[in-house]
PQR file of N, CA, C, O and H, with PARSE charges and radii, in Angstrom:
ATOM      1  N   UNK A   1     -27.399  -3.464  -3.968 -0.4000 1.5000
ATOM      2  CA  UNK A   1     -26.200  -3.345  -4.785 -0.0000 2.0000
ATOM      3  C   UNK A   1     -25.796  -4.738  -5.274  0.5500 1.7000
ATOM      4  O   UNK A   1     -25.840  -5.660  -4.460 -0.5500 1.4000
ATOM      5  N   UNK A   2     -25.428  -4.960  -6.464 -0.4000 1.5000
ATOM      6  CA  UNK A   2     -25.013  -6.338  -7.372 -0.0000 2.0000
ATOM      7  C   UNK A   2     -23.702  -6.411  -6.947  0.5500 1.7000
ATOM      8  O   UNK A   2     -23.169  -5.302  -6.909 -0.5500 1.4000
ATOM      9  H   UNK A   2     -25.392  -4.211  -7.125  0.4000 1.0000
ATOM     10  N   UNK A   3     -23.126  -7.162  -6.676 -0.4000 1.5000
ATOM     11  CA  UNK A   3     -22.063  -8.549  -6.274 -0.0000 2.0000
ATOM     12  C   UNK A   3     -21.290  -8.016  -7.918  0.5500 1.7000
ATOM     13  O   UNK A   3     -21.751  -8.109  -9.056 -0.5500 1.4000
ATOM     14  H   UNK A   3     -23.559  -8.064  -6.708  0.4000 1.0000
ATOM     15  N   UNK A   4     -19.854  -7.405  -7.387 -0.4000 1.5000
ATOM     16  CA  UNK A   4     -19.238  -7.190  -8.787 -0.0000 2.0000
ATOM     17  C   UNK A   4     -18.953  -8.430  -9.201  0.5500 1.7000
ATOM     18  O   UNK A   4     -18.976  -9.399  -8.443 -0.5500 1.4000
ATOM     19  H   UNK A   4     -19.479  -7.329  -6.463  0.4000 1.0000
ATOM     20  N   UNK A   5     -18.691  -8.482 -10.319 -0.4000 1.5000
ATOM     21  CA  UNK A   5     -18.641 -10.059 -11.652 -0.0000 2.0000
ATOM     22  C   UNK A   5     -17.060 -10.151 -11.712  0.5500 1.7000
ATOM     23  O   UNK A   5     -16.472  -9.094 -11.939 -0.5500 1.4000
ATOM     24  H   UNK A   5     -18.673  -7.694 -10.935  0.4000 1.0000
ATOM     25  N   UNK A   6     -16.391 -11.177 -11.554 -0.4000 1.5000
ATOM     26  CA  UNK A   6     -14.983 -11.275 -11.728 -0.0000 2.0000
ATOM     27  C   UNK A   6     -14.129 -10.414 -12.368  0.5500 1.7000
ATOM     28  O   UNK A   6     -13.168  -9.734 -12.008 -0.5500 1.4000
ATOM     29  H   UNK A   6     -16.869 -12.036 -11.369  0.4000 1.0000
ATOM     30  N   UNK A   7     -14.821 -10.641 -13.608 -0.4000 1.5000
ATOM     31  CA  UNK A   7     -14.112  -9.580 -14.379 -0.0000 2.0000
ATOM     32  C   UNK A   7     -13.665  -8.330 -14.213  0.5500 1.7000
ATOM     33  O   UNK A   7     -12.563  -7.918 -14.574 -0.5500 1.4000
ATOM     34  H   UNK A   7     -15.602 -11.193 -13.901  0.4000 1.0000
ATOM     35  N   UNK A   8     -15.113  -7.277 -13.281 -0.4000 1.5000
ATOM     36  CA  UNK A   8     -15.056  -6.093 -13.144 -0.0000 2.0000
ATOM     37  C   UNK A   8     -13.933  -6.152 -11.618  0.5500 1.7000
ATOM     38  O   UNK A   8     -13.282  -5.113 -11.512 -0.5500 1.4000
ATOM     39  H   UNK A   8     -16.008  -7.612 -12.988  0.4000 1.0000
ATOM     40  N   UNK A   9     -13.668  -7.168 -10.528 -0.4000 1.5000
ATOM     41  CA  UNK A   9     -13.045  -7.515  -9.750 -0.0000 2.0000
ATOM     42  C   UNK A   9     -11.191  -7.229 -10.398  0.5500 1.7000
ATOM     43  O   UNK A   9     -10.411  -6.310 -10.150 -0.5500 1.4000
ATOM     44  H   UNK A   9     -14.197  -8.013 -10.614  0.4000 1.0000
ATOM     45  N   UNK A  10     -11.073  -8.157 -11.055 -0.4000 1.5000
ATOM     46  CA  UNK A  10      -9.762  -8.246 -12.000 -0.0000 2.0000
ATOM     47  C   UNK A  10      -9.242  -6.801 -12.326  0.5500 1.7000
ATOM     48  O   UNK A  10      -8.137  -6.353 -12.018 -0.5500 1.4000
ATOM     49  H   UNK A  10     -11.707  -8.904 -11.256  0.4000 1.0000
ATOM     50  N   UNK A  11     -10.332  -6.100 -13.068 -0.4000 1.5000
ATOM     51  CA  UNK A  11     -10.093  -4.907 -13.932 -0.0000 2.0000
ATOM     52  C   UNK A  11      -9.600  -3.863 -12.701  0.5500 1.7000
ATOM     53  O   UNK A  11      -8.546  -3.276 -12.944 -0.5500 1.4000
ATOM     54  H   UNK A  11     -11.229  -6.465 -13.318  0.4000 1.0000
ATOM     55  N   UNK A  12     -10.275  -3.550 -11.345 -0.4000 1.5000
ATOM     56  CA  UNK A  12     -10.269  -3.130 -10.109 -0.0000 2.0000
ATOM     57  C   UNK A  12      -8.770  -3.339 -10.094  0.5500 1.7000
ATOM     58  O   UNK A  12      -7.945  -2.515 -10.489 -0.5500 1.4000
ATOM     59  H   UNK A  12     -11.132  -4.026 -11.148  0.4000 1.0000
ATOM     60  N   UNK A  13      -8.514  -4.536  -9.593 -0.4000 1.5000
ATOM     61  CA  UNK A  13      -7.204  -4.674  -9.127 -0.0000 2.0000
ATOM     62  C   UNK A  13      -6.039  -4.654  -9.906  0.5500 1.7000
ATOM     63  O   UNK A  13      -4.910  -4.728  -9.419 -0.5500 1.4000
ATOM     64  H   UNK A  13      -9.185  -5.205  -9.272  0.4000 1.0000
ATOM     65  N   UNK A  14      -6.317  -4.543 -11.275 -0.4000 1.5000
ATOM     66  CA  UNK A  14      -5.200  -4.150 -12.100 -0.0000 2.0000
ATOM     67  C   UNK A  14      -4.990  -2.890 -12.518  0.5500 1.7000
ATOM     68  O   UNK A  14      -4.045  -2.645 -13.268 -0.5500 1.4000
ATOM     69  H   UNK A  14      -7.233  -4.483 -11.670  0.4000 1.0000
ATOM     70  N   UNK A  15      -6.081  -1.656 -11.971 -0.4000 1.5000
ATOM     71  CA  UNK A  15      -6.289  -0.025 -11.994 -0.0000 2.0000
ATOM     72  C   UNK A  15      -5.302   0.317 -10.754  0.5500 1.7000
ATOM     73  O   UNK A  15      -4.445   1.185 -10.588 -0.5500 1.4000
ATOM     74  H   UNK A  15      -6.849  -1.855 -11.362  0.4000 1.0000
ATOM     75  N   UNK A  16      -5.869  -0.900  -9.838 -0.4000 1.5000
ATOM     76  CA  UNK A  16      -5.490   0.125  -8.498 -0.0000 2.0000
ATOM     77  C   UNK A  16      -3.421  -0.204  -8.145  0.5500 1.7000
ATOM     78  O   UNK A  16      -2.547   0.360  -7.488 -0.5500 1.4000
ATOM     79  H   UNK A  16      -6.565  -1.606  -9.973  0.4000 1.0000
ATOM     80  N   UNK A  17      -3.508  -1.420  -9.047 -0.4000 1.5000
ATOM     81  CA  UNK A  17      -2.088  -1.910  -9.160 -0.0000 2.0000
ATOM     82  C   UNK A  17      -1.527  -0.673  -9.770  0.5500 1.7000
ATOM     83  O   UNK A  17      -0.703  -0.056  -9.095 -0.5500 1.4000
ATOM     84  H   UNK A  17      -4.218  -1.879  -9.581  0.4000 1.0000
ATOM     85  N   UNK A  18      -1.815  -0.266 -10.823 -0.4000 1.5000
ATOM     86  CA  UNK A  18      -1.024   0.182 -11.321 -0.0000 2.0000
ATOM     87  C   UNK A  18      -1.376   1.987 -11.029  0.5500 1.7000
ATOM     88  O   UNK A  18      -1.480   2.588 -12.098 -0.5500 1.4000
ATOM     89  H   UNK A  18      -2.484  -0.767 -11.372  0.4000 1.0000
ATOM     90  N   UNK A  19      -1.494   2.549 -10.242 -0.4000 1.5000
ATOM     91  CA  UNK A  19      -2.423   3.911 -10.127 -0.0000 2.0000
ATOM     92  C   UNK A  19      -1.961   4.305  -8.277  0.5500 1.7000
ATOM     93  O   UNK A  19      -1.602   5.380  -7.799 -0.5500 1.4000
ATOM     94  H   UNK A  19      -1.410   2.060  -9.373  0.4000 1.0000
ATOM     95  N   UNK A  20      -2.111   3.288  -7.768 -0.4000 1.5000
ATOM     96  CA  UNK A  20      -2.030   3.662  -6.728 -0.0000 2.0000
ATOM     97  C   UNK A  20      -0.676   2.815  -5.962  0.5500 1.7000
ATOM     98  O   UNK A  20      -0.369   1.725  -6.445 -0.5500 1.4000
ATOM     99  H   UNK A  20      -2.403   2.414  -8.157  0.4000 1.0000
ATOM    100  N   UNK A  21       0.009   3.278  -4.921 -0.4000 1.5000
ATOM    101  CA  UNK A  21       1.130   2.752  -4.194 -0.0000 2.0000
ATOM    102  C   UNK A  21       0.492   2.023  -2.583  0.5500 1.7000
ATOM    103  O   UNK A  21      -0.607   2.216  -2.062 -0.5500 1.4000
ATOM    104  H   UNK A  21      -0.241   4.163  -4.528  0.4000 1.0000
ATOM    105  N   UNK A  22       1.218   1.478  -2.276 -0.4000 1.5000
ATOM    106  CA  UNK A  22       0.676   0.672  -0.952 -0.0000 2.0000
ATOM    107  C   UNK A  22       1.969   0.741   0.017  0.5500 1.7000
ATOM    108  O   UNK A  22       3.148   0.558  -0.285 -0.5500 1.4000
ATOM    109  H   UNK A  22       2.111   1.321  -2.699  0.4000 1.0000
ATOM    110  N   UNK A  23       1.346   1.092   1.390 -0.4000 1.5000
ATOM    111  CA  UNK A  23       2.177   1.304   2.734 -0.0000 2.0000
ATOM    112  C   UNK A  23       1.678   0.889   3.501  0.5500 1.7000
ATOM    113  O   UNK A  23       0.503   1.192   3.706 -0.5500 1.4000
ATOM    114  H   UNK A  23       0.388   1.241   1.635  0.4000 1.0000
ATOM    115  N   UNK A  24       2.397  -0.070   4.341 -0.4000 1.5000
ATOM    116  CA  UNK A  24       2.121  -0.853   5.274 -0.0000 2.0000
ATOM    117  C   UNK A  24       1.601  -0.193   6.285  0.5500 1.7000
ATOM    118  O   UNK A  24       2.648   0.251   6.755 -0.5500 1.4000
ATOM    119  H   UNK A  24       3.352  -0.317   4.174  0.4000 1.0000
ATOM    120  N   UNK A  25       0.463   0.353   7.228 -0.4000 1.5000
ATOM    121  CA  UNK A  25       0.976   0.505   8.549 -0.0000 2.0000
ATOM    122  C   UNK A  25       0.640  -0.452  10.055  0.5500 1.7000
ATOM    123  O   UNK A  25      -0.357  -1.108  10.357 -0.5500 1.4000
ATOM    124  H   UNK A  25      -0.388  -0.008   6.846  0.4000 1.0000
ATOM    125  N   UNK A  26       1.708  -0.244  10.676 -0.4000 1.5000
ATOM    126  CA  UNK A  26       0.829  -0.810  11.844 -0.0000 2.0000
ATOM    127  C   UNK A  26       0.762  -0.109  12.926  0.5500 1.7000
ATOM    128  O   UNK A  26       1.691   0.694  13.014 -0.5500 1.4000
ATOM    129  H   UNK A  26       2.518   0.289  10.431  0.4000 1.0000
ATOM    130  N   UNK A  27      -0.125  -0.092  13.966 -0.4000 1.5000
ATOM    131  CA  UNK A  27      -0.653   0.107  15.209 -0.0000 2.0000
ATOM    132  C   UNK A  27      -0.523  -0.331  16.164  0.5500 1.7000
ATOM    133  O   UNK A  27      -0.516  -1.554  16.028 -0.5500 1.4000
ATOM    134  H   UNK A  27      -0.879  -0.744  13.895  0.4000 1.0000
ATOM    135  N   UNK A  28      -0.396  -0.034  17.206 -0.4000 1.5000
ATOM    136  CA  UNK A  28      -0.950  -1.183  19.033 -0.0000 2.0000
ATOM    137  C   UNK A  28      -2.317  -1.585  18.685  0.5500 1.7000
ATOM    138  O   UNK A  28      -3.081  -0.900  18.004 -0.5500 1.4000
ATOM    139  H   UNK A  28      -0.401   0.960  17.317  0.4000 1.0000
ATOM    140  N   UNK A  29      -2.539  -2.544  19.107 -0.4000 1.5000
ATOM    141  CA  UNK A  29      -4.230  -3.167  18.915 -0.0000 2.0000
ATOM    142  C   UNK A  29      -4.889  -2.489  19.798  0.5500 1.7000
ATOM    143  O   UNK A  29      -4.596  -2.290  20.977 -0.5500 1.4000
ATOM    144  H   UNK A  29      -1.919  -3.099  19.660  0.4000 1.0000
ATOM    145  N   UNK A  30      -6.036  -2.040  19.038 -0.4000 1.5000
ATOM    146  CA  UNK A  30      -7.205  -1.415  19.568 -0.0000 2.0000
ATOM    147  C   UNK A  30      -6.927  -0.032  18.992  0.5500 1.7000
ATOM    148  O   UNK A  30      -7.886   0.732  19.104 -0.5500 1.4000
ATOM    149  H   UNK A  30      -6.274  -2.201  18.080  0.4000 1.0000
ATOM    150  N   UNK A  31      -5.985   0.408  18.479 -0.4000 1.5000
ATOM    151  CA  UNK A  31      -5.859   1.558  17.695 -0.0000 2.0000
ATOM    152  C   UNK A  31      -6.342   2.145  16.553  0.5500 1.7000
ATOM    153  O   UNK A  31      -6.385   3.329  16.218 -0.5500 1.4000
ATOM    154  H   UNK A  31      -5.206  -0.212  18.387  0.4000 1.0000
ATOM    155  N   UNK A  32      -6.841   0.736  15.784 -0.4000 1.5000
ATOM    156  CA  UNK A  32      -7.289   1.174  14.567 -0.0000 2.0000
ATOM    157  C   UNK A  32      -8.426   1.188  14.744  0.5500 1.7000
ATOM    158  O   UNK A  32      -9.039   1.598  13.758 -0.5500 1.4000
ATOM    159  H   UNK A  32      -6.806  -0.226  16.056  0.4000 1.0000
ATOM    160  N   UNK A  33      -8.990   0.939  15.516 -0.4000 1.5000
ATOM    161  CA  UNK A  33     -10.982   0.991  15.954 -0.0000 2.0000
ATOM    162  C   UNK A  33     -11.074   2.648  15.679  0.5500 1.7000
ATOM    163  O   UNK A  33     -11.616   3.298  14.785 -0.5500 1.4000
ATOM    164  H   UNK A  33      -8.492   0.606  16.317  0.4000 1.0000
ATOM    165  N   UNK A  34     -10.113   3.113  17.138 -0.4000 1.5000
ATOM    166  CA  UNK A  34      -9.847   4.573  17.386 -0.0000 2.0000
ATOM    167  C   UNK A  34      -9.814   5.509  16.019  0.5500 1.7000
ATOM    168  O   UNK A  34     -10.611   6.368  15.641 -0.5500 1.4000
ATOM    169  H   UNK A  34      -9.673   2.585  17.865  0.4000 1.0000
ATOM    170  N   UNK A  35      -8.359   4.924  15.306 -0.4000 1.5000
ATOM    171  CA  UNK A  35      -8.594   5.949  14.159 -0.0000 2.0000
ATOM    172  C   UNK A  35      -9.691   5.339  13.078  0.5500 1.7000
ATOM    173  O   UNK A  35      -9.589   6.131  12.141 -0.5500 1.4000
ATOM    174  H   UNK A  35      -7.712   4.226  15.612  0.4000 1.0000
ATOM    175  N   UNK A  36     -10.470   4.569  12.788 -0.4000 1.5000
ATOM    176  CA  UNK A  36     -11.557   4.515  12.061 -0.0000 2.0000
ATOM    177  C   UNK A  36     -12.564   5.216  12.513  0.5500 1.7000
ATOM    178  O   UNK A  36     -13.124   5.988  11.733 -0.5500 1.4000
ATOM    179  H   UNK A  36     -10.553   3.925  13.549  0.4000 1.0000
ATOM    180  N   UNK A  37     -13.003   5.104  13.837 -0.4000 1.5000
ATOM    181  CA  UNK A  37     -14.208   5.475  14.629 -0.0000 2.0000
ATOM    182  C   UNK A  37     -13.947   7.445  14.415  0.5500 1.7000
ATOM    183  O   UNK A  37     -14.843   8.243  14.140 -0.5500 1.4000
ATOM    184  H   UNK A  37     -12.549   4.477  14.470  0.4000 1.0000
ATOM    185  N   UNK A  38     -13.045   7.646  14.557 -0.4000 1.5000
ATOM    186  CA  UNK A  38     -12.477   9.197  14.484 -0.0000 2.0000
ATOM    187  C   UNK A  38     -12.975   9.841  12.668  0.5500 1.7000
ATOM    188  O   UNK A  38     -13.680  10.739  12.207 -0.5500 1.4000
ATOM    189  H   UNK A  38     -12.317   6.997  14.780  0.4000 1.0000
ATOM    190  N   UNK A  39     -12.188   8.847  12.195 -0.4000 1.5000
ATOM    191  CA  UNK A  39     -12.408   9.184  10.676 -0.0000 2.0000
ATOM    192  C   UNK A  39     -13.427   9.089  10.388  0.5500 1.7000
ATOM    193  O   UNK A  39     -13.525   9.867   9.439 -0.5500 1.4000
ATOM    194  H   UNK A  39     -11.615   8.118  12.570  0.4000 1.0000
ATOM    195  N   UNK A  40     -14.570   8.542  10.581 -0.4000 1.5000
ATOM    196  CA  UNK A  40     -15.695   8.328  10.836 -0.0000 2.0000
ATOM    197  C   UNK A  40     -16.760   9.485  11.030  0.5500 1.7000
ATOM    198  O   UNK A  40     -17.752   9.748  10.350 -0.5500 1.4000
ATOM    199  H   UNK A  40     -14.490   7.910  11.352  0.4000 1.0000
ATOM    200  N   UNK A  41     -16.252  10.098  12.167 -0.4000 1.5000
ATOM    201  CA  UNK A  41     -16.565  10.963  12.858 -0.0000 2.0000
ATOM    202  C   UNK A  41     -16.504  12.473  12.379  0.5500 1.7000
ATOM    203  O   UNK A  41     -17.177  13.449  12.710 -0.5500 1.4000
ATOM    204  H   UNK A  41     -15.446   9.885  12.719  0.4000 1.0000
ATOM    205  N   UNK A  42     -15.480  12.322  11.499 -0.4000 1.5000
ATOM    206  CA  UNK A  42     -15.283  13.828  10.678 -0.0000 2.0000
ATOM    207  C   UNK A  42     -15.665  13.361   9.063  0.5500 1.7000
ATOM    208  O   UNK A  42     -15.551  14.134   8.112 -0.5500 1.4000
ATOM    209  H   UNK A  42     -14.933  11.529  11.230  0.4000 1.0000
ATOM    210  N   UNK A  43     -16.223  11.687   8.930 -0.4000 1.5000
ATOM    211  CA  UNK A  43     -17.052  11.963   7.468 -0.0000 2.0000
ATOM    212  C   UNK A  43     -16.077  11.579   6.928  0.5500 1.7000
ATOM    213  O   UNK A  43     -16.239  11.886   5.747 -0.5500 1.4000
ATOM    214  H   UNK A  43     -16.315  11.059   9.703  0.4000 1.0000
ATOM    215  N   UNK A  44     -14.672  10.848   7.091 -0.4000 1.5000
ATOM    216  CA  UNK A  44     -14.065  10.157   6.211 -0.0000 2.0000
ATOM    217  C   UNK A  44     -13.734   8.755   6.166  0.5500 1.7000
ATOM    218  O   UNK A  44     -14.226   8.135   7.109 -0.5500 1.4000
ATOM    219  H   UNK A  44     -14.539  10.600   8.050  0.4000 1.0000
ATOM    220  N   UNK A  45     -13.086   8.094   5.402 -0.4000 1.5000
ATOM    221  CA  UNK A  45     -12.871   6.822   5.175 -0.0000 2.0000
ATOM    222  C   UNK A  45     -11.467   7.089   6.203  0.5500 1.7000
ATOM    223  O   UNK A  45     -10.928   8.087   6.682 -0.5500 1.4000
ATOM    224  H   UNK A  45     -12.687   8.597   4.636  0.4000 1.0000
ATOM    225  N   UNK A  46     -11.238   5.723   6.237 -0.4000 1.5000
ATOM    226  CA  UNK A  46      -9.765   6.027   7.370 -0.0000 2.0000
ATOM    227  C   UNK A  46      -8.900   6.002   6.789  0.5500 1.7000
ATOM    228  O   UNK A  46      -7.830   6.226   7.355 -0.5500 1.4000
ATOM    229  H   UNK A  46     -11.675   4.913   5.848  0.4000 1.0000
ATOM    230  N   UNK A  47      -8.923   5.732   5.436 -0.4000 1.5000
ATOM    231  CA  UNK A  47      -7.890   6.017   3.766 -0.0000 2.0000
ATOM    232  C   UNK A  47      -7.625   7.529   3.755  0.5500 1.7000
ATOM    233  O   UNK A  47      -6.614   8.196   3.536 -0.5500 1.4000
ATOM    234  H   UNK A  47      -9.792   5.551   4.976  0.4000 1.0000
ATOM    235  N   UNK A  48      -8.914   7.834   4.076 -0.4000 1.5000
ATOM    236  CA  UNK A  48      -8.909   9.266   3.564 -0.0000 2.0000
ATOM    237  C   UNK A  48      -8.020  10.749   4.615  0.5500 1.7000
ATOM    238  O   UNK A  48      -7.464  11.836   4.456 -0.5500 1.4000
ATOM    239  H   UNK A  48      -9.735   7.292   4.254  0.4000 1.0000
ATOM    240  N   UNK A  49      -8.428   9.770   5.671 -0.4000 1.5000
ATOM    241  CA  UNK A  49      -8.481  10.279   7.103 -0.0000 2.0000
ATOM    242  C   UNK A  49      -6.443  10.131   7.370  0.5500 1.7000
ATOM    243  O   UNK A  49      -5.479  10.761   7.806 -0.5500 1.4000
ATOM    244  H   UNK A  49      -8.880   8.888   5.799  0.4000 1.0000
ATOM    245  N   UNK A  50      -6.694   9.284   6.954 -0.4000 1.5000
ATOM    246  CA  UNK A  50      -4.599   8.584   7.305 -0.0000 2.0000
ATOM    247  C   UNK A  50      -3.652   9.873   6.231  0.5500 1.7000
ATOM    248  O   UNK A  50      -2.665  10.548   6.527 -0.5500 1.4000
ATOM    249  H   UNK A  50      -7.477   8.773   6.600  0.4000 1.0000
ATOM    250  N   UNK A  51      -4.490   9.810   4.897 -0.4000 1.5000
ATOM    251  CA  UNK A  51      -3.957  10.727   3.863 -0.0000 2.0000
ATOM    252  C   UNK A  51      -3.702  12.148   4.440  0.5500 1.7000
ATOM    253  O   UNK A  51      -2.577  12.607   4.634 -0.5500 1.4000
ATOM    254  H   UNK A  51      -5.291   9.262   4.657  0.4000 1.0000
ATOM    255  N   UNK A  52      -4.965  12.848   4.716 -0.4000 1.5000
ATOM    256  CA  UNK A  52      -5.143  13.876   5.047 -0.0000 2.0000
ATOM    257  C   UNK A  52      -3.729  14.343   6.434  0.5500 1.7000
ATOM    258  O   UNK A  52      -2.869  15.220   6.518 -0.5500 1.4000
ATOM    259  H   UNK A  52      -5.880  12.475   4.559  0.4000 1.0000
ATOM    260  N   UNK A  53      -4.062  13.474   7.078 -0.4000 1.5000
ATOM    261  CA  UNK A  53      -3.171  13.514   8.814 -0.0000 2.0000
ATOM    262  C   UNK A  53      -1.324  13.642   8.227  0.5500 1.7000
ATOM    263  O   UNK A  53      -0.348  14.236   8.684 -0.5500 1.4000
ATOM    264  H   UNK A  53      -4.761  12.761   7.010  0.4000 1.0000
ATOM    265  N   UNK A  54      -1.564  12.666   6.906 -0.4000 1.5000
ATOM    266  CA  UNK A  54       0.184  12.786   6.510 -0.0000 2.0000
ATOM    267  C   UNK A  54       0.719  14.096   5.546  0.5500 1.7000
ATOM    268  O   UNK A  54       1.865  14.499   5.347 -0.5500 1.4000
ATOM    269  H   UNK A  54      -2.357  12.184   6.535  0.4000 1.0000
ATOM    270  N   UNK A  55      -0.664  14.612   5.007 -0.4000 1.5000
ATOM    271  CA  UNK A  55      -0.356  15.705   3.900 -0.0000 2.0000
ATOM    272  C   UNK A  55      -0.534  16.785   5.451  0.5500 1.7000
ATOM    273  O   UNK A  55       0.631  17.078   5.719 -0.5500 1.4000
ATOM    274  H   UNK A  55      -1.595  14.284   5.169  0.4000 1.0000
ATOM    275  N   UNK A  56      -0.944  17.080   5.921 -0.4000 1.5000
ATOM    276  CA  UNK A  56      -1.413  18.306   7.214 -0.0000 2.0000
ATOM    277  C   UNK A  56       0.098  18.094   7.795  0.5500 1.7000
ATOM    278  O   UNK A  56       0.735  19.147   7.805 -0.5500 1.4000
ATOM    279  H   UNK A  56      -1.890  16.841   5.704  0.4000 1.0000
ATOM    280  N   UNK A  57       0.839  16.898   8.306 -0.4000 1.5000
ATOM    281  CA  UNK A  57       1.625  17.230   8.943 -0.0000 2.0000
ATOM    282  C   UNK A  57       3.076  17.352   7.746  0.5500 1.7000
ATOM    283  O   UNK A  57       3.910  18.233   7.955 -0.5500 1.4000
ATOM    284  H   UNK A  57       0.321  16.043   8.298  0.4000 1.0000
ATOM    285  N   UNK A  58       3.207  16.614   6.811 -0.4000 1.5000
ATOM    286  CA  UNK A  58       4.497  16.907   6.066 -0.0000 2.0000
ATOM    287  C   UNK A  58       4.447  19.157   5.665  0.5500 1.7000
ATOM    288  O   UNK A  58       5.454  19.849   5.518 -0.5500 1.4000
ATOM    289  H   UNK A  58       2.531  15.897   6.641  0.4000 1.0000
ATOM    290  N   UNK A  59       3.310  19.550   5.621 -0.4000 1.5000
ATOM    291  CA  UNK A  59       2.972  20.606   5.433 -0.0000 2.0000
ATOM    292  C   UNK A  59       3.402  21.321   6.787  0.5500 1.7000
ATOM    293  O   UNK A  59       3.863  22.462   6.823 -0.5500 1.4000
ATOM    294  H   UNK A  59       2.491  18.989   5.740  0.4000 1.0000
ATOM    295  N   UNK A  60       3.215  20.586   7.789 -0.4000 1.5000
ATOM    296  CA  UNK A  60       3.475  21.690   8.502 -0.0000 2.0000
ATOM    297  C   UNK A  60       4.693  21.397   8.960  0.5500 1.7000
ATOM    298  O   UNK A  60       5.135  22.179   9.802 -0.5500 1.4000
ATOM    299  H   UNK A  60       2.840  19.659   7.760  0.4000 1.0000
ATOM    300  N   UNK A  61       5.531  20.268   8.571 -0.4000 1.5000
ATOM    301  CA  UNK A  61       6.970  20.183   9.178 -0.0000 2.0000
ATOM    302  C   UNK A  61       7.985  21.099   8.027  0.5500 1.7000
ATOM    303  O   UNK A  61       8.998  21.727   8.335 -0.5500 1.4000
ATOM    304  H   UNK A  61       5.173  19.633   7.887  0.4000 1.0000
ATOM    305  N   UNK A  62       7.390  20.970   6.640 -0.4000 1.5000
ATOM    306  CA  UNK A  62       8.020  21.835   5.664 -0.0000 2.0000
ATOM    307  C   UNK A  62       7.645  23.486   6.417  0.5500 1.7000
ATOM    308  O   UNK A  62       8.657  24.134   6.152 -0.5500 1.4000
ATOM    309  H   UNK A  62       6.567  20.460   6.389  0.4000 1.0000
ATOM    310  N   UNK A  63       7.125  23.985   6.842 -0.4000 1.5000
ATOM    311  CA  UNK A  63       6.721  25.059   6.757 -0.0000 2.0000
ATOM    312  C   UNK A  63       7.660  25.482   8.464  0.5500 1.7000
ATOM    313  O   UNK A  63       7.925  26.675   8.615 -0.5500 1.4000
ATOM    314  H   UNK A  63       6.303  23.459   7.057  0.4000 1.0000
ATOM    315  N   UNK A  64       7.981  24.748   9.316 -0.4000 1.5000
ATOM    316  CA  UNK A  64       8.836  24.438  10.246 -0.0000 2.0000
ATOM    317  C   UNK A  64      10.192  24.781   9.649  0.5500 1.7000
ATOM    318  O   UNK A  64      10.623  25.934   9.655 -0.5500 1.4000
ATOM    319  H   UNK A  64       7.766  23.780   9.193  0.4000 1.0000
ATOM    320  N   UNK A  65      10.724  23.948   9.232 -0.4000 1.5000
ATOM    321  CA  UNK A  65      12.139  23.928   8.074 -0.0000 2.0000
ATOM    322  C   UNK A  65      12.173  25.420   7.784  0.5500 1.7000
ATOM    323  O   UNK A  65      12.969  26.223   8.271 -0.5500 1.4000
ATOM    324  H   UNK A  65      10.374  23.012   9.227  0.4000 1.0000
ATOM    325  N   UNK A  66      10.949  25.740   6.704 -0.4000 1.5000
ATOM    326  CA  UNK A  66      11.254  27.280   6.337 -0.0000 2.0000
ATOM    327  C   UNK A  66      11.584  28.225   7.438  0.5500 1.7000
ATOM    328  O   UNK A  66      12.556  28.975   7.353 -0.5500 1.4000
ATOM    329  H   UNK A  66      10.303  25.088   6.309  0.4000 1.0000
ATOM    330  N   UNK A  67      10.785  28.203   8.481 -0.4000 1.5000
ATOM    331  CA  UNK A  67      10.671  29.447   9.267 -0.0000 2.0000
ATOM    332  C   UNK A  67      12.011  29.252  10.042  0.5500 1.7000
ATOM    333  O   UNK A  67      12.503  30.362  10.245 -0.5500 1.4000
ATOM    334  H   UNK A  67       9.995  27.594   8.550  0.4000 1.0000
ATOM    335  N   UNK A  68      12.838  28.176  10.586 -0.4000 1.5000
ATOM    336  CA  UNK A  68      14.061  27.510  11.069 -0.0000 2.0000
ATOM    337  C   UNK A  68      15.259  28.254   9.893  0.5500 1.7000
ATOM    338  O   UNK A  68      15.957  29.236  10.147 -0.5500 1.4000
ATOM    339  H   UNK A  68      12.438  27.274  10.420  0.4000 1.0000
ATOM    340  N   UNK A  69      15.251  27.843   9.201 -0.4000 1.5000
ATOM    341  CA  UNK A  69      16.021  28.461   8.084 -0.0000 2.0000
ATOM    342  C   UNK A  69      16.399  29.927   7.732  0.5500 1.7000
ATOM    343  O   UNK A  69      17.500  30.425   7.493 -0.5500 1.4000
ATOM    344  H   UNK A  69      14.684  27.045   8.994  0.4000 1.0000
ATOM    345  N   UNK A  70      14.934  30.560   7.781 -0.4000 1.5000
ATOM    346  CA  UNK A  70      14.916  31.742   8.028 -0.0000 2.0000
ATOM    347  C   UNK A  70      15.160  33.129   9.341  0.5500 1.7000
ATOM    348  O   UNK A  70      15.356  34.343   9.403 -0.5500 1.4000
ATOM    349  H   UNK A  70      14.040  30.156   7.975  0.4000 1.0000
ATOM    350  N   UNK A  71      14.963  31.795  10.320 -0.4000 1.5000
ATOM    351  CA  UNK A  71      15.603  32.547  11.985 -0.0000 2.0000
ATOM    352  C   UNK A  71      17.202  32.637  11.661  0.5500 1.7000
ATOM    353  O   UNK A  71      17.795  33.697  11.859 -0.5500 1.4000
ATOM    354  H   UNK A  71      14.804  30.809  10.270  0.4000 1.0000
ATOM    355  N   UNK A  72      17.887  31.465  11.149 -0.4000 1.5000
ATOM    356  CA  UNK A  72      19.075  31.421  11.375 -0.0000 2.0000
ATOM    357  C   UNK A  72      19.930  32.424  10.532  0.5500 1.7000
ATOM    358  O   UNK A  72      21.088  32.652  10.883 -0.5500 1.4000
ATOM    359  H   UNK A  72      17.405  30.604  10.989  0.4000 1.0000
ATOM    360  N   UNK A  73      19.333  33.096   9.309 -0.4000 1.5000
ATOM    361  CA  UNK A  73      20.294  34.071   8.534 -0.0000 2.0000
ATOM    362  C   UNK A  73      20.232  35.291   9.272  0.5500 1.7000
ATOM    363  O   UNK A  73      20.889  36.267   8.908 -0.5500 1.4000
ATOM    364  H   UNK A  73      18.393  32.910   9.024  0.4000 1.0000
TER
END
């Protein structure tokens, strides 16, 4: 694989500037081995793997809310 050329470097980081959002996270050390090695393990990037874990659970805390909502009428 060729060594991208500045340019195509530049162009990268002014796509992903403007396309994508950035969130800090942090861990206890030795944690992120864990969730890479995991993500890994099921075939994803740990980008992919972090995404997935936050869309699975906001899904299932919305779906919590509903059924909560719906006990109480």
């Amino acid at each position: 694989m060729m060594p991208l050329s500045d340019a195509r470097k530049r162009a990268n980081l002014k796509y992903n500037k403007k396309a994508y959002d950035r969130i800090e996270l942090k861990v206890k050390k030795g944690e992120r081995q864990i969730i890479a090695d995991h993500a890994a393990l099921m075939g994803e990037s740990t980008n992919a793997f972090i995404n997935r874990a936050i869309k699975t659970q906001m899904q299932l805390d919305l779906s919590a809310t509903t059924n909560n909502d719906q006990e109480s009428e």
